[in-house]
C-alpha positions, 0 to 999 in steps of 0.5 A: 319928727321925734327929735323936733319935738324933743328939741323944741322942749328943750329949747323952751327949757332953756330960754326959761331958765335964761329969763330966770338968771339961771346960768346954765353951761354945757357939759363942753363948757363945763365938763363937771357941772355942765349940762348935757342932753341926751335922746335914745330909743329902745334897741331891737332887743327891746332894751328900753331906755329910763329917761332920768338925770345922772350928774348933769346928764339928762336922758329922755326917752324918744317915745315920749315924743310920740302922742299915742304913746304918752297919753297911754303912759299917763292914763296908766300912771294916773297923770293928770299931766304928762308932757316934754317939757314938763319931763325936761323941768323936772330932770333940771330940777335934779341937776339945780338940786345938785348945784344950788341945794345939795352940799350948801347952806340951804340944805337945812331948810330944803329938809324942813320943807321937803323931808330927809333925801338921804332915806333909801331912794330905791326902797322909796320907789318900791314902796310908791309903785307898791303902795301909791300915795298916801292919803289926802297927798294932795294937801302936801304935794303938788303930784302923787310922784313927787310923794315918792322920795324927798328928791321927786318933791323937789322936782316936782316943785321945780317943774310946777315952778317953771310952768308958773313963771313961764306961763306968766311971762307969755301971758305978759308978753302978749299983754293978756289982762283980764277985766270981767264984766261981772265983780265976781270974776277974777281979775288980771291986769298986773304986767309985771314981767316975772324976773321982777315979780315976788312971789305972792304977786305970782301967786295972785296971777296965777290963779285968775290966769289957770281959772280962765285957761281952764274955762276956755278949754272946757268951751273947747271940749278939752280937758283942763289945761291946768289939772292942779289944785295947790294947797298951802303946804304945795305954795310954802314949797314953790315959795321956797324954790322962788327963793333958791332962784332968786339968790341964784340970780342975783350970785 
């Protein structure tokens, strides 16, 4: 069960990342730029396993696939948002950083947007699990992770990405429109699929479509579908990312 659930993430993972244009090849194909997964679970000895990116090998710790055990993870790390797939947009992010930011051009700007990643990671991520966020992180950062280190922005902002754009494009698939009775309800009617879309016109979508998500969960008793706030700085940084995408597809 494990493994599908693990599998069927991925699987979404990747037929996103094709709709996008992003050509991704396995490490077989490709042995020094592939991609490459890998599902493993703690040993008898209790050896646990850090779920992560390593040069195009992304590791993901099977009991995220478990419900009882994720939800326990988020609630204690403060997460208003922790799932598979999210897990698998993030630790892409790490491996299109390598192949799309690191040791080209863009480097220069990505620095501007998201800070210097040559600072010490390690020192990073003690300071963060010492310390926690700064204050008011919320007006520069998609997440209080992503404050961590210049490289967990980039990632952050990827997956936050991916969720947009995939969240957009089902809603385009299934020809969701949104036409209030009342003038001050938001609105939707843009079809537009997404791989033609700018970015302030995902923008506009976005918000009536996450405004009405969450009110239908809340008629559920649910909690928010979509528990984020994006401040000005957070949608500088995913116009970024579009941008990255976009030149990456048309190469």
């Amino acid at each position: 069960m494990y493994w599908y659930r693990l599998e069927q993430a991925k699987r979404r993972l990747l037929y996103t990342l094709s709709e996008l244009g992003l050509d991704v090849k396995s490490r077989q194909a490709d042995p020094e730029r592939g991609l490459e997964f890998q599902f493993l679970e703690a040993d008898s000895q209790g050896h646990g396993v850090m779920t992560g990116h390593n040069n195009g090998l992304i590791t993901l710790n099977i009991a995220e696939a478990d419900d009882a055990h994720r939800e326990k993870t988020r609630t204690a790390m403060h997460e208003p948002y922790r799932t598979l797939l999210g897990h698998f947009r993030h630790e892409t992010g790490h491996y299109f950083f390598d192949r799309l930011i690191g040791d080209t051009a863009r480097i220069a700007p990505y620095r501007t947007a998201f800070g210097d990643e040559q600072q010490d990671y390690q020192a990073a991520l003690d300071r963060h699990y010492n310390e926690g966020p700064p204050p008011n992180w919320e007006e520069n950062f998609v997440s209080a992770y992503a404050t961590m280190h210049p490289w967990e922005d980039w990632a952050e902002t990827w997956a936050h990405y991916l969720h947009i754009v995939d969240t957009l494009d089902t809603a385009v698939s299934c020809g969701l429109a949104l036409v209030p009775d009342t003038p001050n309800e938001p609105t939707l009617t843009d079809q537009t699929p997404v791989e033609d879309a700018d970015f302030d016109d995902l923008m506009k979508r976005w918000f009536p479509l996450t405004y009405v998500l969450n009110s239908l969960n809340r008629s559920l008793g649910q909690p928010d579908g979509y528990p984020f706030t994006l401040a000005p700085a957070v949608i500088d940084k995913l116009r970024f990312v579009h941008r990255v995408v976009a030149a990456a597809a048309r190469r």
